[in-house]
N, CA, C and O atoms as a GROMACS GRO file, in nm:
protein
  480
    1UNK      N    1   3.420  -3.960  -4.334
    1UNK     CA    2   3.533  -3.963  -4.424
    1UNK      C    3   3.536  -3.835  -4.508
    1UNK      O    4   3.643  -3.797  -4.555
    2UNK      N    5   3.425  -3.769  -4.530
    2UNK     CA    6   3.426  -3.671  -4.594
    2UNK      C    7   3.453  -3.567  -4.547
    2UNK      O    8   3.524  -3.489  -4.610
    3UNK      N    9   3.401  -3.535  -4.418
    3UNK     CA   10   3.444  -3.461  -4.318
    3UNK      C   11   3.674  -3.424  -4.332
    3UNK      O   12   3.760  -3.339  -4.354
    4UNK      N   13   3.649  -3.569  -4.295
    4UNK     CA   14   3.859  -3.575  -4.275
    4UNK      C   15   3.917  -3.539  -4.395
    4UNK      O   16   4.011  -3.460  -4.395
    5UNK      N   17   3.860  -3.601  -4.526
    5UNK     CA   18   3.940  -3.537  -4.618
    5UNK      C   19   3.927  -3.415  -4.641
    5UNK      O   20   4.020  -3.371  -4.708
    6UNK      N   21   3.841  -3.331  -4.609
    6UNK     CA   22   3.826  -3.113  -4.630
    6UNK      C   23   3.965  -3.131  -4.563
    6UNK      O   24   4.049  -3.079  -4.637
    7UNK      N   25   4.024  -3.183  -4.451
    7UNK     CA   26   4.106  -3.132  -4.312
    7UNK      C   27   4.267  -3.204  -4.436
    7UNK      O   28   4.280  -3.300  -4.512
    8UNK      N   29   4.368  -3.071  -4.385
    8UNK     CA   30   4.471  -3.086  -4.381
    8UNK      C   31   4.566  -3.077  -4.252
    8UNK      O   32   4.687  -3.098  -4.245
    9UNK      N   33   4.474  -3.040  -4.150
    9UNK     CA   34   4.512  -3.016  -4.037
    9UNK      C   35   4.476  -3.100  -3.955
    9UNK      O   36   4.407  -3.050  -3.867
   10UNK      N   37   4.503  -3.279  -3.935
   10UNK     CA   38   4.468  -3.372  -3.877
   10UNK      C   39   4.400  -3.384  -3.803
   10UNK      O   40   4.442  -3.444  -3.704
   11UNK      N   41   4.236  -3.330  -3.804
   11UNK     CA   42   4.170  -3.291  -3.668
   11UNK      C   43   4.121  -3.393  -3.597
   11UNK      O   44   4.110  -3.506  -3.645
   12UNK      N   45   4.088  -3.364  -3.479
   12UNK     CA   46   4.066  -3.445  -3.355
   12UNK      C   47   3.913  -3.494  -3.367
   12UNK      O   48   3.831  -3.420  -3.421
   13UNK      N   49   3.872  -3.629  -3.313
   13UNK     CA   50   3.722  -3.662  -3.327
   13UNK      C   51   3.644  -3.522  -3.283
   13UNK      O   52   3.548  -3.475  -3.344
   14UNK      N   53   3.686  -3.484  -3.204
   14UNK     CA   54   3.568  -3.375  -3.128
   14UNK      C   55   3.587  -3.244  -3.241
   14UNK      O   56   3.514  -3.145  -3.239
   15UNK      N   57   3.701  -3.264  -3.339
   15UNK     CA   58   3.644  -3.157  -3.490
   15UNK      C   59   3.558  -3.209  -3.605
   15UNK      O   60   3.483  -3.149  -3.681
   16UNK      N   61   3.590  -3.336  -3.596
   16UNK     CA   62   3.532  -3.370  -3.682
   16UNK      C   63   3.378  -3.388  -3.631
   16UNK      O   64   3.299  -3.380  -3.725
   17UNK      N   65   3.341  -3.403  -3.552
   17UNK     CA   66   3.176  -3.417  -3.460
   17UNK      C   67   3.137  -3.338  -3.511
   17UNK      O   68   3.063  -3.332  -3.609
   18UNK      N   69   3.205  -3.229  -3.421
   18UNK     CA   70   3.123  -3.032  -3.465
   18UNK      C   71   3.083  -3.058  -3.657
   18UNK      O   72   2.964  -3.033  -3.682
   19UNK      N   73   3.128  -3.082  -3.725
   19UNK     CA   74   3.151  -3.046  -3.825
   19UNK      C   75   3.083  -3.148  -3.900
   19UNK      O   76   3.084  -3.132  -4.022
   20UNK      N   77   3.013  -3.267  -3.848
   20UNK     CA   78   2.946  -3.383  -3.942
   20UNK      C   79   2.817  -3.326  -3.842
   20UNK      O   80   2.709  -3.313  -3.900
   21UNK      N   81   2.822  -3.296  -3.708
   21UNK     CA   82   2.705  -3.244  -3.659
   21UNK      C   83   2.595  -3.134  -3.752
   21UNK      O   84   2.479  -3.106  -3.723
   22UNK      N   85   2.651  -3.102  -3.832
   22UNK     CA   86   2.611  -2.940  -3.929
   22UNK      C   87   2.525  -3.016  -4.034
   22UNK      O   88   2.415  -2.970  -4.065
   23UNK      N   89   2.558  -3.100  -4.073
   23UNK     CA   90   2.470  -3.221  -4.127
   23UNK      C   91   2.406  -3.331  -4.088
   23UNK      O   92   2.338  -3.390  -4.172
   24UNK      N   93   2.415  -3.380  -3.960
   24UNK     CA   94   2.371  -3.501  -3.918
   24UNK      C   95   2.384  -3.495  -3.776
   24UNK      O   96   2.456  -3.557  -3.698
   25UNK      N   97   2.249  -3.353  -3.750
   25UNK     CA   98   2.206  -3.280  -3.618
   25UNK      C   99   2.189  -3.390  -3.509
   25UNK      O  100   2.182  -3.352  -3.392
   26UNK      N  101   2.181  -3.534  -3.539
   26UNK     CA  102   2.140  -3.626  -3.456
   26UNK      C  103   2.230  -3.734  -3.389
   26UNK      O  104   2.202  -3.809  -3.296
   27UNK      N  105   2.399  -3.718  -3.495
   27UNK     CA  106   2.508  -3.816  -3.492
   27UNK      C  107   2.565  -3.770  -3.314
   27UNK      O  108   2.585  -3.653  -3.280
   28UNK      N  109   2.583  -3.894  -3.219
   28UNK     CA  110   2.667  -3.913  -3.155
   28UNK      C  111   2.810  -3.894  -3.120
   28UNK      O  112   2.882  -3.983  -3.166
   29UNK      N  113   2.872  -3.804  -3.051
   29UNK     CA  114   2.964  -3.830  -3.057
   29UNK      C  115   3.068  -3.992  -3.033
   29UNK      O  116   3.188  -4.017  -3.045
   30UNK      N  117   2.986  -4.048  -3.007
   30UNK     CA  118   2.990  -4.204  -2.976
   30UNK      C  119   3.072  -4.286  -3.136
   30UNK      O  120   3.171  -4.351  -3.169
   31UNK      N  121   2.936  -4.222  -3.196
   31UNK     CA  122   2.917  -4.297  -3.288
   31UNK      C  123   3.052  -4.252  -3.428
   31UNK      O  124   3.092  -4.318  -3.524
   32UNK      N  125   3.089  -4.115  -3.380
   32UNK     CA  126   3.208  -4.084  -3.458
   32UNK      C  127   3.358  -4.100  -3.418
   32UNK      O  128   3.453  -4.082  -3.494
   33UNK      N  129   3.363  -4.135  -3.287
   33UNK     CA  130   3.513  -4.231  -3.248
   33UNK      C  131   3.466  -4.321  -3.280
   33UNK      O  132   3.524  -4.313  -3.389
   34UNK      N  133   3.419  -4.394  -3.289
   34UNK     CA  134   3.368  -4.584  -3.287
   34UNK      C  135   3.391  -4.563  -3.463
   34UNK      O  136   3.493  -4.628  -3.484
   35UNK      N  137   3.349  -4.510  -3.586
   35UNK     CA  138   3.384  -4.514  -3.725
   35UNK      C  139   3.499  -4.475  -3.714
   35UNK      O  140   3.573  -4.566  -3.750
   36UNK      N  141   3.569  -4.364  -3.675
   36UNK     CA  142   3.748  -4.322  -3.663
   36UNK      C  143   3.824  -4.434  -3.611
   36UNK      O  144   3.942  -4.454  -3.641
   37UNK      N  145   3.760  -4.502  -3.538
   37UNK     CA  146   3.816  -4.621  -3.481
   37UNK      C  147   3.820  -4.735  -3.600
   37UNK      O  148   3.913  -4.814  -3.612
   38UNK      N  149   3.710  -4.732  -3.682
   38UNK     CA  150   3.688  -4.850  -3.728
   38UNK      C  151   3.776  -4.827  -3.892
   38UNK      O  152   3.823  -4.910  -3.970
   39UNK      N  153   3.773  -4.716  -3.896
   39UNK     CA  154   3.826  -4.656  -4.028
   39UNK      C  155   3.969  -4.669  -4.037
   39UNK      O  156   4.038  -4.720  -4.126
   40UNK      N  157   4.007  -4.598  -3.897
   40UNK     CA  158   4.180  -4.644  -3.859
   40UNK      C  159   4.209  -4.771  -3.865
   40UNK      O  160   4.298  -4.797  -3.946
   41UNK      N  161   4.152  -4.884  -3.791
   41UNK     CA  162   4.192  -5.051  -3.804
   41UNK      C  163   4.210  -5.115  -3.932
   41UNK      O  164   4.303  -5.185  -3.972
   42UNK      N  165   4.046  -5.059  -4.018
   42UNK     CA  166   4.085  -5.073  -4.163
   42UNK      C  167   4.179  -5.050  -4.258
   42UNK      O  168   4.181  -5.088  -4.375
   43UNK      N  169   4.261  -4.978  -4.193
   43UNK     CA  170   4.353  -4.892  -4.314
   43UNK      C  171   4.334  -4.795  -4.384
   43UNK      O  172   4.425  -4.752  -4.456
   44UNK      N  173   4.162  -4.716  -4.379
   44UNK     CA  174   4.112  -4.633  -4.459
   44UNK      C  175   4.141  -4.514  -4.453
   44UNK      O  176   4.138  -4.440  -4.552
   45UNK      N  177   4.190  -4.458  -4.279
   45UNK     CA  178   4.249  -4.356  -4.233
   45UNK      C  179   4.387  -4.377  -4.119
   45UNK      O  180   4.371  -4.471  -4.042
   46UNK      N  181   4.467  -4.329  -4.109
   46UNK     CA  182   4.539  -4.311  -4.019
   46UNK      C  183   4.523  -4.252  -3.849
   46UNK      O  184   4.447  -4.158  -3.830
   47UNK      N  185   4.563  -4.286  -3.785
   47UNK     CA  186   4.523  -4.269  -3.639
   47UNK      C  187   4.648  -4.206  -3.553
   47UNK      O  188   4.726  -4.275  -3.488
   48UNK      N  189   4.651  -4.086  -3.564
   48UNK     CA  190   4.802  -4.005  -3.463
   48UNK      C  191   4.769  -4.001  -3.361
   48UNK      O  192   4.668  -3.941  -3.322
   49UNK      N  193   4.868  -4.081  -3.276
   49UNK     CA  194   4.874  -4.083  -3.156
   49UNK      C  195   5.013  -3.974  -3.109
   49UNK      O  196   5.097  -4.027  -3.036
   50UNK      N  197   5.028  -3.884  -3.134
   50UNK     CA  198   5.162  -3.814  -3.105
   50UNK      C  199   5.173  -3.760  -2.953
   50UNK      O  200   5.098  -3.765  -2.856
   51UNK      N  201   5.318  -3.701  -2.979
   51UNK     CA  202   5.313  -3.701  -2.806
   51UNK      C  203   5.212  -3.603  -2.737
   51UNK      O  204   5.209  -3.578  -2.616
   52UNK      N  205   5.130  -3.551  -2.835
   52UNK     CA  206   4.994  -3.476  -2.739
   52UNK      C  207   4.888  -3.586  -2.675
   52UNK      O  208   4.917  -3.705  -2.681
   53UNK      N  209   4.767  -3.543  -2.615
   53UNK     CA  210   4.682  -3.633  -2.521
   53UNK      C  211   4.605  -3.649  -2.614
   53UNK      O  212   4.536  -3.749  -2.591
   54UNK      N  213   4.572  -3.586  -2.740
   54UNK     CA  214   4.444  -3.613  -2.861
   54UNK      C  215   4.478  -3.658  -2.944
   54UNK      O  216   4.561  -3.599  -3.013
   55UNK      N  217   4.432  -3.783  -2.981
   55UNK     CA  218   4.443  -3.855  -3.106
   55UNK      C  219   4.392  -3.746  -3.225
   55UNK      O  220   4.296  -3.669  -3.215
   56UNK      N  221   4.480  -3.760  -3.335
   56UNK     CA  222   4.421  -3.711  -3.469
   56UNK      C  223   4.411  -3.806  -3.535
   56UNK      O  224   4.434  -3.923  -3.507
   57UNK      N  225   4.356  -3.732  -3.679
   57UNK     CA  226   4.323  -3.859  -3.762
   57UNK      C  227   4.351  -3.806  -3.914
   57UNK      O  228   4.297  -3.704  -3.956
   58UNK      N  229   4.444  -3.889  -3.997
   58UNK     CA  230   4.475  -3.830  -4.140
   58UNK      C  231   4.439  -3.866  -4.274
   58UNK      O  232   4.508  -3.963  -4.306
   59UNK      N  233   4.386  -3.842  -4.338
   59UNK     CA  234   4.288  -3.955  -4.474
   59UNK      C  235   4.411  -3.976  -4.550
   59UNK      O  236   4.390  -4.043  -4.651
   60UNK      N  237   4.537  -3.940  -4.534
   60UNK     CA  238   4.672  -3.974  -4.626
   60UNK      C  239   4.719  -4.082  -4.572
   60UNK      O  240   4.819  -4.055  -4.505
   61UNK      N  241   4.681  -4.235  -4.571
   61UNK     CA  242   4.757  -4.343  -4.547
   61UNK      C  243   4.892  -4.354  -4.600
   61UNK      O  244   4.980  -4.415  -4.539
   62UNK      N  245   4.907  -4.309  -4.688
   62UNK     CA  246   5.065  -4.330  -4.757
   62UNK      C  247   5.197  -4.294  -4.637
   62UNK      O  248   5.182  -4.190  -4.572
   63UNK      N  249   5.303  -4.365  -4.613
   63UNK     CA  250   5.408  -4.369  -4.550
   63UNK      C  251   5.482  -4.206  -4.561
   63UNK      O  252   5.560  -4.164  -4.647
   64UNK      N  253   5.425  -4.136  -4.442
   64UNK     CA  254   5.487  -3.978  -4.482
   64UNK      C  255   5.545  -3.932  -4.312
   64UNK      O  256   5.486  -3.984  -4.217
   65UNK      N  257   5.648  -3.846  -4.287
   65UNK     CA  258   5.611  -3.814  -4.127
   65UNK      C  259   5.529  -3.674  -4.115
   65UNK      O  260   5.449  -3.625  -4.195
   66UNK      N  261   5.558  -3.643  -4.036
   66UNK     CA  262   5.455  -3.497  -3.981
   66UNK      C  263   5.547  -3.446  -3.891
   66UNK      O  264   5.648  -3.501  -3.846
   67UNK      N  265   5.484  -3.291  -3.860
   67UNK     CA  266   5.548  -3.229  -3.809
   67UNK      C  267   5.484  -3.171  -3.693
   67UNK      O  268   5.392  -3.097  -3.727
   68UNK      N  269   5.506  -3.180  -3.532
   68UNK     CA  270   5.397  -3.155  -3.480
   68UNK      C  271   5.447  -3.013  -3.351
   68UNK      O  272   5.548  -3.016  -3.280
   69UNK      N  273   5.349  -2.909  -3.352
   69UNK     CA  274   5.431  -2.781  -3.282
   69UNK      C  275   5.403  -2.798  -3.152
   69UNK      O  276   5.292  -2.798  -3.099
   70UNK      N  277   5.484  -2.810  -3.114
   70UNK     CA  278   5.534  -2.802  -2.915
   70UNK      C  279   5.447  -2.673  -2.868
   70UNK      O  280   5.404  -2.676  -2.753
   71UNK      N  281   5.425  -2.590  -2.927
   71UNK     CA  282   5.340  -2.481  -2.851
   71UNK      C  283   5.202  -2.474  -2.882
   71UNK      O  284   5.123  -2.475  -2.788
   72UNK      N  285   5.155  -2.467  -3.012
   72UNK     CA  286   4.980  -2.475  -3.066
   72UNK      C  287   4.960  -2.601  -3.094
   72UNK      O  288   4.856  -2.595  -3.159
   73UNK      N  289   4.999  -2.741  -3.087
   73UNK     CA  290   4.959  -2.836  -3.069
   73UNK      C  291   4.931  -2.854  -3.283
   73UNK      O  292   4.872  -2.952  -3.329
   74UNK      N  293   4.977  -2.760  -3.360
   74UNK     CA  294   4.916  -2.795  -3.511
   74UNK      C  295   5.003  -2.945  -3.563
   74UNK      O  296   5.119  -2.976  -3.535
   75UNK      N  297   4.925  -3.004  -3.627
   75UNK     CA  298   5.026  -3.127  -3.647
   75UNK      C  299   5.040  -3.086  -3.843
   75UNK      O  300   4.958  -3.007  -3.890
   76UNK      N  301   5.132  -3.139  -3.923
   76UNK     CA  302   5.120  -3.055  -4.056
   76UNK      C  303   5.232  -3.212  -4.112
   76UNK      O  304   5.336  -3.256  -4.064
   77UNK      N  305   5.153  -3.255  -4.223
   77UNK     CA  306   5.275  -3.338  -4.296
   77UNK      C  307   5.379  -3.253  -4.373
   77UNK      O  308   5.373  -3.147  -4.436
   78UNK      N  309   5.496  -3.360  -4.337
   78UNK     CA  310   5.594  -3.318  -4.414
   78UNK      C  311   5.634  -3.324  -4.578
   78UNK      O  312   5.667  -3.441  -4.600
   79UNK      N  313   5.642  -3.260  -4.680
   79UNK     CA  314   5.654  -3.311  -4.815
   79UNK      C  315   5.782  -3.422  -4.852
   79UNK      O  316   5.864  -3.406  -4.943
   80UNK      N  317   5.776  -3.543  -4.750
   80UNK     CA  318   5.865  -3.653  -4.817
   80UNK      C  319   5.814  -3.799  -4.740
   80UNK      O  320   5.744  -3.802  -4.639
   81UNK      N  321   5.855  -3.891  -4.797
   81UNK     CA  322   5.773  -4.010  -4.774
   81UNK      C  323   5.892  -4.077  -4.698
   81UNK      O  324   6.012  -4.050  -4.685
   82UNK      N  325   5.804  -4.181  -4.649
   82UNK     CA  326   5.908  -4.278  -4.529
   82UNK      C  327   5.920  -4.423  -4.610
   82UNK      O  328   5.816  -4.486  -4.630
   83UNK      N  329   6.068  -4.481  -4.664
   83UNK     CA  330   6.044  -4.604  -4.699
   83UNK      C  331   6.013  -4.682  -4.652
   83UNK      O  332   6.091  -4.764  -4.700
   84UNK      N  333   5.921  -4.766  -4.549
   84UNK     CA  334   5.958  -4.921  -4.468
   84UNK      C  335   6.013  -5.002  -4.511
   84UNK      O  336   6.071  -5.065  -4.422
   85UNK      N  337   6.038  -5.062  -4.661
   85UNK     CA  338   6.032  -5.163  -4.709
   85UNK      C  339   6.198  -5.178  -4.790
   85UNK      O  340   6.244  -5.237  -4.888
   86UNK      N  341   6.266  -5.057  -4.646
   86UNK     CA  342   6.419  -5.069  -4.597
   86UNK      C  343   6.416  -5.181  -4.531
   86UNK      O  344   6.507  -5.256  -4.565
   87UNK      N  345   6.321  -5.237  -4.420
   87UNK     CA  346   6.270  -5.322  -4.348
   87UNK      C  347   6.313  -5.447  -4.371
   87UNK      O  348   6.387  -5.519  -4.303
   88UNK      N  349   6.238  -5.473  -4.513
   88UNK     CA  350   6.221  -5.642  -4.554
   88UNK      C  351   6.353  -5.669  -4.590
   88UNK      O  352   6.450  -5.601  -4.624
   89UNK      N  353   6.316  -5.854  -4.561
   89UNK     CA  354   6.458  -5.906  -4.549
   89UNK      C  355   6.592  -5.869  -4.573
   89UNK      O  356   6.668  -5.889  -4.668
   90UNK      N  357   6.609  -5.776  -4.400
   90UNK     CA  358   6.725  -5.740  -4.348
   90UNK      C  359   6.786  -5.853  -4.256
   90UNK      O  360   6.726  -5.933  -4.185
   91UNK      N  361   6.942  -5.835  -4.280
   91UNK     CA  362   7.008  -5.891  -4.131
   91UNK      C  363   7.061  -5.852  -4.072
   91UNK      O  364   7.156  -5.921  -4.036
   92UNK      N  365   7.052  -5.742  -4.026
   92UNK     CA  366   7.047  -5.655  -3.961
   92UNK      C  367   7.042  -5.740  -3.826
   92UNK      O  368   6.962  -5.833  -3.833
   93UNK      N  369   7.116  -5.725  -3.691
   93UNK     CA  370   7.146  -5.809  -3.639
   93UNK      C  371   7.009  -5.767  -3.534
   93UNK      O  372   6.950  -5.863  -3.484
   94UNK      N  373   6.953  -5.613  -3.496
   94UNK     CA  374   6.849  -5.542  -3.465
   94UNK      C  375   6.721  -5.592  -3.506
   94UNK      O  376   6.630  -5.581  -3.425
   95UNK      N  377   6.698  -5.645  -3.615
   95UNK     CA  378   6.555  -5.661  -3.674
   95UNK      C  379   6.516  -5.807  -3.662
   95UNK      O  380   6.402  -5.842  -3.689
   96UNK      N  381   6.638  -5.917  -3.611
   96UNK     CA  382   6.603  -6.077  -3.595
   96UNK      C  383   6.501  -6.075  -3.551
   96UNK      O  384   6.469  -5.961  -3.520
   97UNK      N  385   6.422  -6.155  -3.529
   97UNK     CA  386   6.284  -6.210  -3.492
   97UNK      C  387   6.186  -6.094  -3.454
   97UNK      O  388   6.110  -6.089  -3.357
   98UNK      N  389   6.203  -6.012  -3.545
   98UNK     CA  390   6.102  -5.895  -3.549
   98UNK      C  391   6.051  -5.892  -3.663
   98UNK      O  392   6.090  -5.967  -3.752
   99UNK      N  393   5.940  -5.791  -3.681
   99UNK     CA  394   5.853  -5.757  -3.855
   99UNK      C  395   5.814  -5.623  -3.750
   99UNK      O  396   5.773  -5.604  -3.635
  100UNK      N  397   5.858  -5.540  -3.879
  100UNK     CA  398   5.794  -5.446  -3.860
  100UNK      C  399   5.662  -5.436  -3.910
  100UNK      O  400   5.639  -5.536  -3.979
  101UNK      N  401   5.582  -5.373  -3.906
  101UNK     CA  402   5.438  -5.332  -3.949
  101UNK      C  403   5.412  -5.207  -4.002
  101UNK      O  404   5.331  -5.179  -4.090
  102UNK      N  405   5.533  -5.091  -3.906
  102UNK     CA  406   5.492  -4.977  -3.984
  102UNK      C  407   5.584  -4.890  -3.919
  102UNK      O  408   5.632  -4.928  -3.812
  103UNK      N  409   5.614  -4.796  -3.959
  103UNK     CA  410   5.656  -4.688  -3.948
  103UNK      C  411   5.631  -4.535  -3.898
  103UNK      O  412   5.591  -4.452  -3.980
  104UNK      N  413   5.660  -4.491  -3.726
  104UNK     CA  414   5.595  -4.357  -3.765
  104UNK      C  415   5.667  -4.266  -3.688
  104UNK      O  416   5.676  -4.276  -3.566
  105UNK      N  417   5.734  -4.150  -3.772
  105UNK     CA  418   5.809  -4.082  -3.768
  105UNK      C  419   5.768  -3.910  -3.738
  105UNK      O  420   5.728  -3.842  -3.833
  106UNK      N  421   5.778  -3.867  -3.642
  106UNK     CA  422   5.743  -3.734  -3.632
  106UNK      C  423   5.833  -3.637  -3.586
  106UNK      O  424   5.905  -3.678  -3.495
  107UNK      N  425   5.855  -3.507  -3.624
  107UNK     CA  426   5.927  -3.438  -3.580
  107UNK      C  427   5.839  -3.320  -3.509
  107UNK      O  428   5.725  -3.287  -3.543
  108UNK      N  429   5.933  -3.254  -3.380
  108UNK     CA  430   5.857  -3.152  -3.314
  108UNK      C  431   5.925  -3.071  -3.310
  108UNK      O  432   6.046  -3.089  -3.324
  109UNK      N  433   5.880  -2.971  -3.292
  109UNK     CA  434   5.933  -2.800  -3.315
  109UNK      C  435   5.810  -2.714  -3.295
  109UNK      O  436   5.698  -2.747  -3.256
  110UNK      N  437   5.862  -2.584  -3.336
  110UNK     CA  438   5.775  -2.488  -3.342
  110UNK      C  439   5.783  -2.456  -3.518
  110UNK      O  440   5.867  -2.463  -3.607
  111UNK      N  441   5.636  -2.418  -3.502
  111UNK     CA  442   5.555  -2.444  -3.678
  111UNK      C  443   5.610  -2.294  -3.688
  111UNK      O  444   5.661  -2.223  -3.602
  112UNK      N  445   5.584  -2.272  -3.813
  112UNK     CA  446   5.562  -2.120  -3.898
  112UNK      C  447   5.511  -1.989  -3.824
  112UNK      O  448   5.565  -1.880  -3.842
  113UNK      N  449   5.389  -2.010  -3.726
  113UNK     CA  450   5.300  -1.920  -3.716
  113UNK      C  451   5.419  -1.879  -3.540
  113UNK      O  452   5.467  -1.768  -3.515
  114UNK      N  453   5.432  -1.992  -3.462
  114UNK     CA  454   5.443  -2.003  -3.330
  114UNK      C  455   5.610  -1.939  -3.350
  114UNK      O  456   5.666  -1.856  -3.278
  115UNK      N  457   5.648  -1.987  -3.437
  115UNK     CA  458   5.819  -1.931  -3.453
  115UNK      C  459   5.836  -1.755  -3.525
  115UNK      O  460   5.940  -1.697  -3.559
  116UNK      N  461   5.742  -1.724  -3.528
  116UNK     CA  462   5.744  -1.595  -3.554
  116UNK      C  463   5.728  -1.577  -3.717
  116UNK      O  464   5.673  -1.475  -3.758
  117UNK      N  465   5.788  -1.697  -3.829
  117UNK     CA  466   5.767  -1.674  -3.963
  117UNK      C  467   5.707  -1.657  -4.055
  117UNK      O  468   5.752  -1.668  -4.169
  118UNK      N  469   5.592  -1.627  -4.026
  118UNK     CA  470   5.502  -1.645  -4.116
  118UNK      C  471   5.560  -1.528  -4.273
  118UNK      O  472   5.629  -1.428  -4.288
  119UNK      N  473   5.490  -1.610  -4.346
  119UNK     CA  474   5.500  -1.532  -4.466
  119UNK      C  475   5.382  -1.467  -4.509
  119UNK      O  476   5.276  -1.528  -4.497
  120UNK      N  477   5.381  -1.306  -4.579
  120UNK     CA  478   5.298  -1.230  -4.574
  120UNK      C  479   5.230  -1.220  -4.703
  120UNK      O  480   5.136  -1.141  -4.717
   0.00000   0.00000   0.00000
């Protein structure tokens, strides 16, 4: 957990390994999906499954989307939050015998660096 919160850049178990490895020369990579796993179910961290093949992982549970780049794969939250709780008791003729649980909203593009903008 300490590891994920340094990261603003949602990193992947196999960053966070390298990087708890530097301290805990003996940890498994086993053993650090199986806590990302267990941390995500809890609610303690978030678990991105976006349309890339690598799960990330975000210590900001709060209802936010992200932004994820089609070319370097960087995933980056966005500065605005997602309401769900547009959700609750709607009648909405769409939402009958449904509950939502959650919300997750991402947009893709090309980031800052990949679109040529960076600022100097």
């Amino acid at each position: 957990m300490q590891v994920l919160g340094e990261h603003i850049d949602h990193p992947s178990a196999d960053t966070i390994y390298e990087e708890v490895r530097k301290f805990l020369p003996r940890i498994s990579l086993g053993t650090v999906y199986r806590n990302l796993e267990i941390m995500s179910e809890s609610g303690s961290i978030l678990k991105l499954e976006t349309g890339g093949s690598i799960k990330r992982f975000d210590p900001n549970t709060h209802s936010h989307p992200h932004f994820r780049c089609v070319k370097c794969g960087s995933i980056e939250d966005l500065p605005f939050g997602i309401d769900s709780s547009m959700f609750a008791g709607t009648d909405e003729d769409w939402i009958k015998g449904r509950k939502v649980q959650s919300l997750h909203v991402e947009y893709t593009g090309l980031c800052a660096d990949c679109n040529g903008n960076t600022k100097s």
